[in-house]
C-alpha positions as CSV (number, residue, x, y, z in Angstrom):
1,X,88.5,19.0,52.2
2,X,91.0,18.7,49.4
3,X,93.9,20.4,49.5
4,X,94.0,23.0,46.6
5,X,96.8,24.2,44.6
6,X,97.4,28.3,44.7
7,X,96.1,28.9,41.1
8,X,92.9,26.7,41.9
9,X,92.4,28.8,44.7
10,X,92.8,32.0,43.0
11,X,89.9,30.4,40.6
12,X,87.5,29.6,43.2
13,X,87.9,33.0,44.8
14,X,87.4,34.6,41.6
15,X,84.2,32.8,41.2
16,X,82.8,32.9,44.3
17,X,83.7,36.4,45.5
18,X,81.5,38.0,42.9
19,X,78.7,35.6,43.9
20,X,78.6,36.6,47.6
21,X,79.5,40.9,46.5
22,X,76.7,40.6,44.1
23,X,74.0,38.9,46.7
24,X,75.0,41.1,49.5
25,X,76.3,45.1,48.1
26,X,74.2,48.2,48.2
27,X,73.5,50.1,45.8
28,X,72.9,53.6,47.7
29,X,74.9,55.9,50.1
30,X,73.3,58.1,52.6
31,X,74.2,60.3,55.1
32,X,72.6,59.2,58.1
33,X,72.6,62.3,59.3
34,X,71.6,64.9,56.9
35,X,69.8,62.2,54.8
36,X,71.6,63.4,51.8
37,X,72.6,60.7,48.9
38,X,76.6,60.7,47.5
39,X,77.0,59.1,44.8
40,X,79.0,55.6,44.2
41,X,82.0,57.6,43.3
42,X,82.2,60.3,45.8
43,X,82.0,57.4,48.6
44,X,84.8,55.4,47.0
45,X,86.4,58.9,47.5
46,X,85.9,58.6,51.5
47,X,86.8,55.3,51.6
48,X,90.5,56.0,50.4
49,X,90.7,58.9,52.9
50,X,91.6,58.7,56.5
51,X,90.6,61.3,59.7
52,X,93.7,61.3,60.5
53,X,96.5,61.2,57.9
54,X,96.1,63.1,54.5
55,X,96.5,62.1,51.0
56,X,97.9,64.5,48.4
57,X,94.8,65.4,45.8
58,X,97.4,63.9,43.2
59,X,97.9,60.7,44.7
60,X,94.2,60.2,45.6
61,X,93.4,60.7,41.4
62,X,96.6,58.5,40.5
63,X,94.9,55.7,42.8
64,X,91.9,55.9,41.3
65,X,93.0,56.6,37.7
66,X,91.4,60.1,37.0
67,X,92.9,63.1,36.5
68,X,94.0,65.4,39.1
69,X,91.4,68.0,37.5
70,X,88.4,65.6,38.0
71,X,89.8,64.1,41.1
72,X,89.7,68.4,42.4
73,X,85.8,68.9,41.1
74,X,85.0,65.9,43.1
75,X,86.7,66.9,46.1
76,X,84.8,70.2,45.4
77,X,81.8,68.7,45.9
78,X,82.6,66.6,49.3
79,X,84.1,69.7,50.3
80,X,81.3,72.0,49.7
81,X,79.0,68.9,51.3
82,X,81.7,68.9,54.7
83,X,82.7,65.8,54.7
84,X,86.2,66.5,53.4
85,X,88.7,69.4,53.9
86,X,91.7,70.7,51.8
87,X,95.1,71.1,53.9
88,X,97.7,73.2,51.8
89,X,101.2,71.7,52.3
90,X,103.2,73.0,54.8
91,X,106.7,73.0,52.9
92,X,105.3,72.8,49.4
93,X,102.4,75.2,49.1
94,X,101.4,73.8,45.6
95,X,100.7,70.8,47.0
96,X,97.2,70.2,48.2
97,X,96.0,67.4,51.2
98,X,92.5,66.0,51.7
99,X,91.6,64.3,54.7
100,X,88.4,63.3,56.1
101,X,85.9,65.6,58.5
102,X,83.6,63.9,61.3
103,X,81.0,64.0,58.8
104,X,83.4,62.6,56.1
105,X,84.0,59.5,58.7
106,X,80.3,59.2,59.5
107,X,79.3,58.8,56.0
108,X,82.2,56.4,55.0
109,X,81.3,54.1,58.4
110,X,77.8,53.9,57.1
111,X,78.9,53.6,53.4
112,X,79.8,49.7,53.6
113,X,79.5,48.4,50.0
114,X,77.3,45.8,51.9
115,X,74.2,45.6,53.0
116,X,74.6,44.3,57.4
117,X,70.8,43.0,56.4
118,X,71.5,40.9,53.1
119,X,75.0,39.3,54.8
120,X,72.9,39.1,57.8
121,X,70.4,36.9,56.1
122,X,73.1,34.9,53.9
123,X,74.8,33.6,57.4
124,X,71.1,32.9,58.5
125,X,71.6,30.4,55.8
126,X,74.2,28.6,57.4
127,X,75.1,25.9,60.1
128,X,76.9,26.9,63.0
129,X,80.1,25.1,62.0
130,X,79.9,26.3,58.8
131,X,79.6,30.3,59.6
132,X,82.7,29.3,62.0
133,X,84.5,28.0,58.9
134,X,83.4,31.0,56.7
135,X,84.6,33.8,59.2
136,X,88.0,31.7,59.8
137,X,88.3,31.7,56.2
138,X,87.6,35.0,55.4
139,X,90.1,36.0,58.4
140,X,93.2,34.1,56.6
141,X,92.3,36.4,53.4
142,X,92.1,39.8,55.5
143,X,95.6,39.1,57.1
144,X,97.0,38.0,54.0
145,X,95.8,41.2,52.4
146,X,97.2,43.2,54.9
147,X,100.4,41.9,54.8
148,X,100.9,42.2,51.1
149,X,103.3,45.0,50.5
150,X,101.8,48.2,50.0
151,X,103.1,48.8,46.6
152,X,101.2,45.5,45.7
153,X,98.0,46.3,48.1
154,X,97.2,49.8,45.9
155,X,97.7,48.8,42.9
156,X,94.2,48.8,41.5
């Protein structure tokens, strides 16, 4: 294999990536639970939240470039729907935390912008040695995204 230079690998990535998203992603979210459809949106919504460690209702809209009024109606709805829950601030009652419920967590862990079938059937597709090579590859990319700075990881 030929040895590429970092800008030609940006190029192939930006090619390919889009190729392999747009044969493999879902279109629908659903609880599995209650059956109940979120929309695109509000799931992008639990993804950026954690069980565990809040997010400020401000940073959450600044993130995702809405306003913090639109970024409140939509935690409105996920609230009202239990799968998020509001925390006030403990020294700074103005400001408000979101973090995710059991349900919240439920829907996000079934909310994969893939579909398991359609990657399923796309490494069916594949040799042995060549799913081996995928998943190493696709490794090196994870661990070099997670060991970009934060600063440069939230940016979009």
């Amino acid at each position: 294999m030929n040895s590429a230079s970092v800008g030609e690998a940006m190029t192939a990535i930006m090619t390919l990536y889009p190729r392999i998203y747009f044969a493999c992603h879902t279109r629908h979210v659903r609880d599995p639970h209650s059956q109940r459809m979120l929309s695109r949106h509000q799931a992008s919504i639990l993804d950026h939240l954690d069980e565990i460690e809040p997010t400020t209702v401000m940073e959450l809209a600044a993130h995702m470039g809405v306003t913090a009024a639109t970024m409140s109606l939509s935690i409105d709805r996920l609230e009202r729907k239990g799968y998020v829950v509001r925390l006030k601030d403990a020294k700074d009652r103005r400001r408000v935390h979101v973090r995710l419920t059991s349900a919240g967590v439920r829907v996000r862990e079934a909310s994969s912008v893939l579909d398991a079938a359609r990657v399923e059937a796309l490494v069916a597709r594949l040799s042995e040695q060549e799913r081996a090579r995928a998943i190493e590859g696709l490794a090196l990319l994870a661990r070099a995204g997670q060991d970009l700075p934060a600063t440069e990881r939230s940016s979009a």
